[in-house]
C-alpha positions as CSV (number, residue, x, y, z in Angstrom):
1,X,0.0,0.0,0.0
2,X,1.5,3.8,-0.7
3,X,0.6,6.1,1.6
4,X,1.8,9.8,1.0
5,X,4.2,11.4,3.2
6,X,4.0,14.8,4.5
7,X,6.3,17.1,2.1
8,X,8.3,20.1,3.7
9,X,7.3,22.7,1.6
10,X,10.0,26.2,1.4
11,X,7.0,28.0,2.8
12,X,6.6,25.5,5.4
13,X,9.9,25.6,7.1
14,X,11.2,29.0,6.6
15,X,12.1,29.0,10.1
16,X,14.9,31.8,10.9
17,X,14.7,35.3,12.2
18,X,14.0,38.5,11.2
19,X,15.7,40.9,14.3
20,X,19.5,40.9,13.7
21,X,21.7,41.8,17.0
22,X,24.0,44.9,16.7
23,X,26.5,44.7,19.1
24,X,29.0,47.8,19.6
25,X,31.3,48.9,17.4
26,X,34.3,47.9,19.3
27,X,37.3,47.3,17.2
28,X,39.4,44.6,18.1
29,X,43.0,43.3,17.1
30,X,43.8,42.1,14.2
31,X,42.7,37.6,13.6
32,X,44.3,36.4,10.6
33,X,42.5,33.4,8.5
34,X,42.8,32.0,5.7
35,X,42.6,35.0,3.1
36,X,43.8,37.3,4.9
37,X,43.0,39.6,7.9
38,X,40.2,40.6,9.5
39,X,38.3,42.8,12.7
40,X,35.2,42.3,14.3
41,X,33.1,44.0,17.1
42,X,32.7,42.9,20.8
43,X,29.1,42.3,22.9
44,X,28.2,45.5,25.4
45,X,30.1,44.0,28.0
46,X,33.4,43.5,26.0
47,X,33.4,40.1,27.3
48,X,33.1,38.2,23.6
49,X,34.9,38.9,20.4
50,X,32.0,38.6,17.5
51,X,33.2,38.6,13.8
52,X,30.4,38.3,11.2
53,X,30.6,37.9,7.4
54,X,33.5,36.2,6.9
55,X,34.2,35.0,3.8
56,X,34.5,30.9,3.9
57,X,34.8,30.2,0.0
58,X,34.7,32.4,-3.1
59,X,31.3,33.5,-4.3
60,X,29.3,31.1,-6.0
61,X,28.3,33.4,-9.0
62,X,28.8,33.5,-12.7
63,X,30.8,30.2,-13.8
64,X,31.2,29.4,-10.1
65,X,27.4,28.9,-9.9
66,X,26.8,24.6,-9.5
67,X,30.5,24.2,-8.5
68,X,31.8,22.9,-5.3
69,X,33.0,25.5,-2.8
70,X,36.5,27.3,-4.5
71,X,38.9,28.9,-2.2
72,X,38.1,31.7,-1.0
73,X,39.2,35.3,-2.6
74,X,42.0,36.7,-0.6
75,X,41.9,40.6,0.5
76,X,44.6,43.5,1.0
77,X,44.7,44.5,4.2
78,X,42.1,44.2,6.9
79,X,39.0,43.4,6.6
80,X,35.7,44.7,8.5
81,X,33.9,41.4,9.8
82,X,31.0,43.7,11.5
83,X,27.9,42.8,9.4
84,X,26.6,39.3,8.4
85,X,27.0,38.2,4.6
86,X,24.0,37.7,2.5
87,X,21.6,35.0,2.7
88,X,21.1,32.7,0.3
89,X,18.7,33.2,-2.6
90,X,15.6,32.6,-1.7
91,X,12.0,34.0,-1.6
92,X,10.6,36.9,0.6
93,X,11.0,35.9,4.3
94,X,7.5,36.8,5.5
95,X,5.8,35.4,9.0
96,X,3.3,32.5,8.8
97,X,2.2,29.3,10.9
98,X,3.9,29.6,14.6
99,X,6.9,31.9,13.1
100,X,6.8,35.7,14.0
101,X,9.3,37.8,12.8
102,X,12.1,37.1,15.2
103,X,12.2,33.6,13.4
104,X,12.5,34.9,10.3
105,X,16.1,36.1,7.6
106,X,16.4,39.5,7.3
107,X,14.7,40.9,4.2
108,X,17.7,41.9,2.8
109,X,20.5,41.5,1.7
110,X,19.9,38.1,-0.1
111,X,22.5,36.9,-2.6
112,X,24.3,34.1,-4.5
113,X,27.4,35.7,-2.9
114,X,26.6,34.0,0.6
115,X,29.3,32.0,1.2
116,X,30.2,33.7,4.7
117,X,30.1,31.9,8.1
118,X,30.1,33.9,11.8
119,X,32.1,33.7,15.3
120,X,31.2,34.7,19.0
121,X,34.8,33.5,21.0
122,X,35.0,34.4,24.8
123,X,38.9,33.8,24.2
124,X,41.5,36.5,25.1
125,X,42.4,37.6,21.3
126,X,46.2,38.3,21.0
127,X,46.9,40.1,17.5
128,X,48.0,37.9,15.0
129,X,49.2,35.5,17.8
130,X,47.2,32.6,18.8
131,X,45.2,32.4,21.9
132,X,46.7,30.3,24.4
133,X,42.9,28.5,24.9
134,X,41.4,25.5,23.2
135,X,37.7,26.4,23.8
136,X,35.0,23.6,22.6
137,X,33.2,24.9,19.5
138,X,30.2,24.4,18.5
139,X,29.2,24.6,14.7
140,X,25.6,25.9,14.2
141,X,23.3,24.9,10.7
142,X,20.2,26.7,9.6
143,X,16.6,24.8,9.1
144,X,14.8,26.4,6.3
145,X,13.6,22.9,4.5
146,X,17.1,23.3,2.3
147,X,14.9,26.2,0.4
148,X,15.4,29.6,2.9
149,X,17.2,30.4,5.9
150,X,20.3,32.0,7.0
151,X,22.8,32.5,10.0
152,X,21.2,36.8,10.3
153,X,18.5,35.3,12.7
154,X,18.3,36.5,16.0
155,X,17.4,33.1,18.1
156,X,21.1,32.1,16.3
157,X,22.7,34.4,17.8
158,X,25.9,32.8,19.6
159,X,27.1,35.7,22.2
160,X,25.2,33.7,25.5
161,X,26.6,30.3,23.8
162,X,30.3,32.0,24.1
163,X,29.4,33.3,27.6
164,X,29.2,29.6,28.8
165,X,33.0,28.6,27.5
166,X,32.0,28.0,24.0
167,X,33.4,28.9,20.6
168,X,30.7,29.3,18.7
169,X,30.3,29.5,14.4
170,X,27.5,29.6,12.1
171,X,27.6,29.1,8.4
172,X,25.9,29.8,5.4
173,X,24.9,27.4,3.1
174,X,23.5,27.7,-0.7
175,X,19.7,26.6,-0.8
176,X,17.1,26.2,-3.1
177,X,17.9,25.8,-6.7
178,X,21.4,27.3,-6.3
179,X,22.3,24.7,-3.8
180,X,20.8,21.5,-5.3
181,X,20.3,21.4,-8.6
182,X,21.3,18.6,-10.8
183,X,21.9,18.3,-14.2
184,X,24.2,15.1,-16.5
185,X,26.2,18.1,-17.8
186,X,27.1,19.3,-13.9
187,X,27.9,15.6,-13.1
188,X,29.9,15.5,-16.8
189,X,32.1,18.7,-15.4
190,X,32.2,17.7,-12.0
191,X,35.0,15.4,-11.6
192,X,32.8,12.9,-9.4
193,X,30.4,12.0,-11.9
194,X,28.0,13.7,-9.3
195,X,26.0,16.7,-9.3
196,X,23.1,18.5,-6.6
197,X,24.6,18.2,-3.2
198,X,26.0,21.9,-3.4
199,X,24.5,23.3,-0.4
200,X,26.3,20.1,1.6
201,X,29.5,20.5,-0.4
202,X,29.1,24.2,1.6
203,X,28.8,23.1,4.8
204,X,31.6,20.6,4.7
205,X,33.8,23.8,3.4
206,X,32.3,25.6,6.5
207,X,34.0,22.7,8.6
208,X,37.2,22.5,7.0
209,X,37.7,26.5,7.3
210,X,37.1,25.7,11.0
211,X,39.3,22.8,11.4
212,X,42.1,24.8,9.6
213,X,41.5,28.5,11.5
214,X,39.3,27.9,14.4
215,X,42.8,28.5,16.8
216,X,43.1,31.8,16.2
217,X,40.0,32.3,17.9
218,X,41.1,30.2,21.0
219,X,38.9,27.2,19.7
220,X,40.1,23.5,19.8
221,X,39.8,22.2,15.8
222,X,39.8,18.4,18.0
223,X,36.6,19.2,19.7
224,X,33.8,20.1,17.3
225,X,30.2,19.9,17.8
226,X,27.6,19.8,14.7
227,X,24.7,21.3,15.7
228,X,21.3,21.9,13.4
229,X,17.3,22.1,13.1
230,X,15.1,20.8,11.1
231,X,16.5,21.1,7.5
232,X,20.3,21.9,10.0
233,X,19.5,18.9,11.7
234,X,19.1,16.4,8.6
235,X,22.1,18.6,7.4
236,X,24.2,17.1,10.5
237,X,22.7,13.7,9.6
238,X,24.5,14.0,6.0
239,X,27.5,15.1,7.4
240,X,27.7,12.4,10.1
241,X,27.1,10.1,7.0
242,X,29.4,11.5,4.2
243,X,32.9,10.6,4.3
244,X,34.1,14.4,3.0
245,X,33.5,15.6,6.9
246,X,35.3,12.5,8.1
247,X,37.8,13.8,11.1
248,X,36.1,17.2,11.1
249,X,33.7,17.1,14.5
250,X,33.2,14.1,17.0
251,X,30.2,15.3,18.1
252,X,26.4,15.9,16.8
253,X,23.4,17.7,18.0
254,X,20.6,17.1,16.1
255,X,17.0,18.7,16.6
256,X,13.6,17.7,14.8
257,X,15.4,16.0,11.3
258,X,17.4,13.2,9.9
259,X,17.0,11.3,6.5
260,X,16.1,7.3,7.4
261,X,13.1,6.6,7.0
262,X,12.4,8.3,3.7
263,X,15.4,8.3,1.4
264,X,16.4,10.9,-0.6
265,X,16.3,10.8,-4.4
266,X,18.9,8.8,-7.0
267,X,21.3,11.1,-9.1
268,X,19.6,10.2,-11.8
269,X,16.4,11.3,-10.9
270,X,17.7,14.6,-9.7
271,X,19.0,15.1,-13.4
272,X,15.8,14.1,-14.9
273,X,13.7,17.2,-12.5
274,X,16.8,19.7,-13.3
275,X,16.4,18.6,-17.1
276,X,13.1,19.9,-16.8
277,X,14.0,23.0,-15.0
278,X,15.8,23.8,-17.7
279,X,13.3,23.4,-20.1
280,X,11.3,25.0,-18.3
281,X,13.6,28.0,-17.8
282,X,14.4,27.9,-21.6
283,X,17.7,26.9,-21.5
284,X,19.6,24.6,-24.0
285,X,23.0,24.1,-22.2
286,X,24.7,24.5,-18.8
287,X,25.9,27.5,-20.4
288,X,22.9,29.2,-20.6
289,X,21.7,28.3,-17.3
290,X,24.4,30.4,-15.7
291,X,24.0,32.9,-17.6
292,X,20.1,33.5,-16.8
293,X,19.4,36.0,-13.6
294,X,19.1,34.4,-10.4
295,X,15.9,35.9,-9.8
296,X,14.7,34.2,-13.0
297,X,15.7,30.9,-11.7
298,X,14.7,31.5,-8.0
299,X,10.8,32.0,-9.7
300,X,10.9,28.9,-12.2
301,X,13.5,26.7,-10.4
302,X,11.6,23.6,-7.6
303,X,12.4,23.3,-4.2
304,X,15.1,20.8,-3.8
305,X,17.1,19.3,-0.9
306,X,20.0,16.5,-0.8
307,X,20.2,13.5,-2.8
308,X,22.0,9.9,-3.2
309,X,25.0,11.4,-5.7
310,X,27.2,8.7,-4.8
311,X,29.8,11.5,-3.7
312,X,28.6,13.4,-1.2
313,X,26.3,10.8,-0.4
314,X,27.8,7.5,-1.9
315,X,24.5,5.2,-0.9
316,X,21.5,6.5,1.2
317,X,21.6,7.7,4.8
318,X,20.2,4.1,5.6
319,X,22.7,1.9,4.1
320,X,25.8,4.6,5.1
321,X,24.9,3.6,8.7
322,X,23.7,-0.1,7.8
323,X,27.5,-0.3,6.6
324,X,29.3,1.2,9.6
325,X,30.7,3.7,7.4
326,X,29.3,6.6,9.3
327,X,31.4,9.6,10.9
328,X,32.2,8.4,14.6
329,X,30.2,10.8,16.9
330,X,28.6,11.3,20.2
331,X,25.0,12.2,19.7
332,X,21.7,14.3,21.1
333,X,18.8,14.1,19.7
334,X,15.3,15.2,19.8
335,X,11.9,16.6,18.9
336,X,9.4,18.9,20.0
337,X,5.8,17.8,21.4
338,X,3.5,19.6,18.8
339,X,5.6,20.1,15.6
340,X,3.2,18.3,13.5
341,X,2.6,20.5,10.3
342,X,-0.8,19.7,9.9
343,X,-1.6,23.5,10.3
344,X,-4.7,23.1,7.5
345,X,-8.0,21.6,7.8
346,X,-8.0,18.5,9.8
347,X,-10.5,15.4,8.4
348,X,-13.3,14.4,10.7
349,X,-13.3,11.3,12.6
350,X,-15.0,9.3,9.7
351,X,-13.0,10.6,6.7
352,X,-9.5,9.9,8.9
353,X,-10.5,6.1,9.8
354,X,-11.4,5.9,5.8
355,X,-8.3,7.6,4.8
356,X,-6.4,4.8,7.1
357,X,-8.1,2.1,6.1
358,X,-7.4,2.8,2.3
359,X,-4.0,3.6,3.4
360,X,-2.8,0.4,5.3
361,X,-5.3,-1.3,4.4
362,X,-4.4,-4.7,6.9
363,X,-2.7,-3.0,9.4
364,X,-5.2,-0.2,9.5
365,X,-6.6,-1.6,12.9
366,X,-3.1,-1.5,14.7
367,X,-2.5,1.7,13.1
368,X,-5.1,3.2,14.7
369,X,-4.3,1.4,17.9
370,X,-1.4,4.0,18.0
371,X,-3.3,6.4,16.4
372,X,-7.1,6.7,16.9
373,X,-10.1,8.6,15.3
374,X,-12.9,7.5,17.9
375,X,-14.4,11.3,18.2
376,X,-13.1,14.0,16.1
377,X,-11.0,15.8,18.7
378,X,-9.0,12.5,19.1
379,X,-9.0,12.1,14.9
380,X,-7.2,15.9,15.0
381,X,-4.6,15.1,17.9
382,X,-4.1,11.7,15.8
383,X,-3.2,13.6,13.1
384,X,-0.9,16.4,14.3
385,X,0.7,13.3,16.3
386,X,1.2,11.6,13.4
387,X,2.4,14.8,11.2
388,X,5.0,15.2,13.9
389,X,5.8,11.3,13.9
390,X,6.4,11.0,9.9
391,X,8.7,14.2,9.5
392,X,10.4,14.2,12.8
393,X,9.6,12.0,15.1
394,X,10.6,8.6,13.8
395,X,13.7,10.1,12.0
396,X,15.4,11.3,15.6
397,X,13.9,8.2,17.4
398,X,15.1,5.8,14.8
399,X,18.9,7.5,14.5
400,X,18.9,7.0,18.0
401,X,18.2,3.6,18.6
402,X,21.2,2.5,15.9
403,X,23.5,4.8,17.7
404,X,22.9,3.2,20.9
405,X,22.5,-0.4,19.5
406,X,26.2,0.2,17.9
407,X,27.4,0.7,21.8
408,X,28.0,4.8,20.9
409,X,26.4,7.4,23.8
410,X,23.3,9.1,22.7
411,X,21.0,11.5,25.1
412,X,17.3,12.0,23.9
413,X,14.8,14.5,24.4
414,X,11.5,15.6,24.0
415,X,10.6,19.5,24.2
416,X,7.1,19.7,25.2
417,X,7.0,23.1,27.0
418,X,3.4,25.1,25.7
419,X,5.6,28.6,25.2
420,X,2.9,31.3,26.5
421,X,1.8,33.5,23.0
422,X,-1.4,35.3,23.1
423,X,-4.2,35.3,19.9
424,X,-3.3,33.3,17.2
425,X,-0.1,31.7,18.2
426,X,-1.5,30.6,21.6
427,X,-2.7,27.4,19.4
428,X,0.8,25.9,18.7
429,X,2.2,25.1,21.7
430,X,5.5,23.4,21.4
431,X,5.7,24.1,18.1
432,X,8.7,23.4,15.4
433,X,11.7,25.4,16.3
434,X,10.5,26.7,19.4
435,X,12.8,25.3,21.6
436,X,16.1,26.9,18.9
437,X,15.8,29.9,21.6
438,X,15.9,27.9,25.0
439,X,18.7,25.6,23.8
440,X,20.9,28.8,22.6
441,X,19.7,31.2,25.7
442,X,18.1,33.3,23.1
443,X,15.2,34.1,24.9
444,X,16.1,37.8,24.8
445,X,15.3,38.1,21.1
446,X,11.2,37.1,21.3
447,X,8.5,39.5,20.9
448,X,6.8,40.1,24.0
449,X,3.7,40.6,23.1
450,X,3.2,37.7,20.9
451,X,5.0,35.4,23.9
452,X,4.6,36.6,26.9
453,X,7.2,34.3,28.5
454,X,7.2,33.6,32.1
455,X,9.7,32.7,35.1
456,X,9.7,29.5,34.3
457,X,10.3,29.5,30.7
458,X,13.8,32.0,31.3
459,X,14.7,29.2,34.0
460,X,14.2,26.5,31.6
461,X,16.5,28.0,29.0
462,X,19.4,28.7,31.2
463,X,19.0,24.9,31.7
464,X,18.6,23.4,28.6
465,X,21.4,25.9,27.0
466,X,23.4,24.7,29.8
467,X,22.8,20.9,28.8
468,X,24.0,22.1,25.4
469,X,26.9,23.6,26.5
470,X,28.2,21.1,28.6
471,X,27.7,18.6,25.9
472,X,29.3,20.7,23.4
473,X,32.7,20.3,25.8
474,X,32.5,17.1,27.0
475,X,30.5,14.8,25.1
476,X,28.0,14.2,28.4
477,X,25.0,17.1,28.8
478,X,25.2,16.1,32.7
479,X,26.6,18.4,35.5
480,X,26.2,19.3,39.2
481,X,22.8,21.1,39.9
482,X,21.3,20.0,37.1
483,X,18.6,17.2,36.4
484,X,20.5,13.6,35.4
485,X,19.7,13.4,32.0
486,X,20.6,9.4,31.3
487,X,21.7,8.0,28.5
488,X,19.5,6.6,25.8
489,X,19.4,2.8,25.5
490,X,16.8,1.0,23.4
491,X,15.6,-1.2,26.2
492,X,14.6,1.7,28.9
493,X,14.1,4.3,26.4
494,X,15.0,7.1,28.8
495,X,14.6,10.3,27.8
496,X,15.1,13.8,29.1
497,X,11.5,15.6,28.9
498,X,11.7,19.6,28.6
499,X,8.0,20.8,30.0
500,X,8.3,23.2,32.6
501,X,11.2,21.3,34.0
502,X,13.6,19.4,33.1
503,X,12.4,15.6,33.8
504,X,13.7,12.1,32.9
505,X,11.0,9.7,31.8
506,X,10.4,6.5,29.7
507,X,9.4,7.3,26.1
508,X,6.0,7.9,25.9
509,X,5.2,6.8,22.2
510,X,8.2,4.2,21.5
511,X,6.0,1.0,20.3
512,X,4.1,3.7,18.3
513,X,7.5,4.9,16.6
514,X,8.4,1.2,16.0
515,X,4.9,0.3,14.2
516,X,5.1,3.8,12.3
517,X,9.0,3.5,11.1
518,X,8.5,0.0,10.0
519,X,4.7,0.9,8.0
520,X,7.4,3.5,6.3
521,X,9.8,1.6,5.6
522,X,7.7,-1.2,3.9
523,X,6.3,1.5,1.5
């Protein structure tokens, strides 16, 4: 039986912020990376060095456009690292669904010149002389369903992440058309005989940059964490299973995302959808395709996202960690209580039971064992439930149970804090990205009146951000005054619950995830 999975749509998960932090203007000495030298500013209290828009690869446009990451353009003198680069191309960032402004890009500037990542250090900067620290470092990845986002998002900001003895970087990536697009001429030029994983090819050029200049801002390039949501969490996913990041981070945190239950698409039927952009963008050759405007393409090219190119990703995420041929990494993982996107009409208690019957047709009774349509209130919960089980849910669960079958430490969690909101937004609850600005202290950054956040929600953030933290250095989220958080194994299925407190409990759906991931895979 086929049953349809829910599809991400760009709209759907354009989840990064509008509000961009100024800091002060204070000018610092001189860091030298690779390209050449470069200032930044410092937070009010002059406590963290903060360097924005630097320049990771050379800009992707003209005849660069499709191509792996090229070194990046080296500069006379020193260069001002005060503003953040442009975001990728990509559609008018505009609030919708749970996400206000603060969780929203900038409006502007958005450009195929993007290739620019961020750093907050609390190190003491010495000139062109390393710091004496090695500070942990944590590596941050937009969501944005591989079709939006960007690192100039408030609730990514990094300056309360360096407070707690954290390095911490976030990097652009090419979305959209520009950063997955696949065509037999791009796999004829390539050198691979692969084409479409561009935006991936980015990040791992974002890692290596680190690895090779991360000391200079008192980071350890030997203790790197991976950190991502939604689309950045199935981004970490690929890089934990592509060998081009191997030796580049030995840890991963990995929030509402990973690729395993559904896999991606072939190579070759990548070229067959980018042979029909280009028809449809009226284009006879590669040639011609980088030579039309990107706005053209950005209105007639499809949403894409990573596929099976046999390079980036030489067999899917399944088989990769099937094989054992997987980055080695320490991981946490998670997802939220009520990220289901089933934001539209809900079916009625009759038309759901239908719809599963038709669906599962045999196994339509246990399906709704775990997921029941008696009255229609339970038919609705049933189907956000399941929403959030499909596209999150057994992804996490699922990436977790291997990593703790293979004997590796993994820590689980569930955020199911109901943030406060008022009108409209009071509906969602603990909805998909809401707990970014809890696990990154960003609480700071959220509109008020929208969320009028309580006591309890500012204590719960300094707690979770410190389980983040403390991870980030050591591999183990645990420390003194805070709740144990165990580690995952497949037979208690402890997890670490984030309602209004931190709480370790059995996982509540886990036979339900089971039944669900195996109905998937069968399909």
């Amino acid at each position: 039986m086929k049953t349809p999975i829910p599809f991400l749509s760009s709209s759907l998960l354009l989840l990064l912020g509008l509000v961009a932090y100024t800091p002060a203007p204070v000018r610092l000495d001189v860091v030298r990376v690779e390209g050449g030298q470069i200032s930044g500013t410092s937070n009010k209290d002059g406590d963290v060095a903060i360097f924005r828009g630097i320049p990771f690869a050379a800009p992707p446009v003209g005849p660069l456009r499709w191509k792996a990451p090229q070194p990046v353009t080296p500069w006379n003198g020193v260069r001002k690292c005060d503003a953040f680069g442009a975001s990728p191309m990509q559609g008018n960032p505009s609030p919708f669904g749970p996400w206000s402004a603060e969780y929203l890009i900038p409006k502007e500037p958005i450009s195929e010149d993007c290739l620019y990542l961020n750093v907050w250090t609390g190190a003491k900067l010495a000139g062109e002389k390393r710091p004496q620290e090695r500070l942990p470092v944590l590596v941050w990845i937009y969501g944005g369903g591989f079709n939006s986002g960007g690192t100039g998002c408030a609730i990514y900001d990094g300056e309360a992440t360096a407070k707690k003895g954290v390095v911490f970087v976030s990097i652009n990536y090419r979305v959209g058309p520009f950063g997955f697009f696949s065509h037999p001429e791009l796999t004829a030029e390539s050198g691979h005989k692969a084409s479409g994983n561009y935006g991936l090819m980015d990040q791992v050029a974002g890692l290596q940059w680190v690895k090779k200049n991360i000391v200079a801002f008192g980071g350890d390039p030997n203790n790197v964490t991976i950190a991502g949501q939604s689309a950045g969490s199935m981004s970490v996913n690929c890089m934990v299973a592509t060998p081009l990041a191997k030796g580049l981070f030995n840890k991963a945190i990995a929030e509402s995302g990973a690729g395993f239950a559904r896999p991606y698409p072939s190579l070759q039927q990548a070229e067959e959808a980018g042979q029909k952009m280009a028809q449809t963008l009226g284009a006879s050759s590669l040639a011609e395709l980088r030579a039309k405007p990107a706005d053209e393409i950005l209105k007639k090219g499809q949403g894409r996202g990573p596929i099976v190119d046999g390079y980036v990703l030489p067999k899917s995420i399944a088989d990769i960690f099937a094989a054992g041929q997987e980055n080695d990494v320490t991981l946490l993982t998670g997802w939220n209580e009520d990220e289901g996107m089933n934001f539209g009409q809900m079916k009625n208690a009759e038309a759901y039971r239908k719809q599963i019957q038709e669906q599962y047709g045999d196994r339509a009774t246990e399906f709704l064992k775990f997921y029941p349509g008696t009255t229609d209130t339970e038919a609705a919960t049933s189907q956000r439930n399941l929403s959030r089980d499909m596209i999150f849910g057994a992804q996490n669960y699922t990436w977790a149970n291997i990593q703790s079958k293979k004997g590796k430490k993994v820590y689980v969690y569930r955020f199911a804090r109901k943030i406060p909101a008022t009108g409209e937004y009071a509906k969602y609850g603990a909805f998909h990205t809401g707990e970014v600005p809890y696990a990154y202290d960003n609480l700071q950054f959220i509109d008020k009146n929208l969320r009028p956040l309580e006591p309890v929600d500012h204590e719960l953030a300094r707690q979770i951000s410190t389980y983040w933290a403390n991870f980030t250095k050591t591999g183990n989220p645990n420390r003194k005054g805070l709740p144990q958080w165990p580690v995952y194994a497949t037979g208690s299925r402890q997890i670490m619950l984030f309602g209004d407190q931190p709480k370790a409990t059995p996982l509540p759906d886990g036979p339900a995830l089971d039944f669900l991931f195996t109905t998937m895979g069968k399909r």
